[in-house]
N, C-alpha and C positions, 0 to 999 in steps of 0.2 A: 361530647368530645367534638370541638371544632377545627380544630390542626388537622388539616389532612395530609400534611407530613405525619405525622403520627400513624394516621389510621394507614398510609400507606405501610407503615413500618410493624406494626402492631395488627395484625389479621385475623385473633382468634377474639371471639365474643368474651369470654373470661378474660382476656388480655387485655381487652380495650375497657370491662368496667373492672378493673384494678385501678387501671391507669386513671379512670375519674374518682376513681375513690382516694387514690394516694393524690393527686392535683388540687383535690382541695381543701388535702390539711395543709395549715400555714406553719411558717419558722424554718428556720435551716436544714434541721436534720432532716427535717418530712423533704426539700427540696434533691437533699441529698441524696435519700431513699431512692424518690420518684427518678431522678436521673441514672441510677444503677439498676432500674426496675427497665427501665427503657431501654437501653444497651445489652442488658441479656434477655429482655421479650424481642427486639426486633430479633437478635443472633440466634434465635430459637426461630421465629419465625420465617425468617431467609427464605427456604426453601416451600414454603405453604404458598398456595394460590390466594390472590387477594380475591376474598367475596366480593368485594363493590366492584370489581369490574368481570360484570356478566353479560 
């Protein structure tokens, strides 16, 4: 994962390899997926501390 918007937004280790596992099916729906999968892992993750700034 190299969007570090992303990794800001997405903070949990299962979070973040979802997120490259749905990125790299191709075609519409999989983008459609990956973009509904983003919007309720950040809004879940909201209130978590980000690891990468330690």
């Amino acid at each position: 994962m190299t969007n570090p918007w992303i990794r800001r937004r997405i903070k949990t280790e299962c979070g973040r390899a979802k997120y490259s596992e749905l990125a790299a099916q191709p075609g519409p729906l999989a983008r459609l997926r990956l973009a509904w999968f983003v919007l309720i892992a950040a809004l879940r993750d909201w209130s978590l501390p980000n690891p990468d700034q330690d």
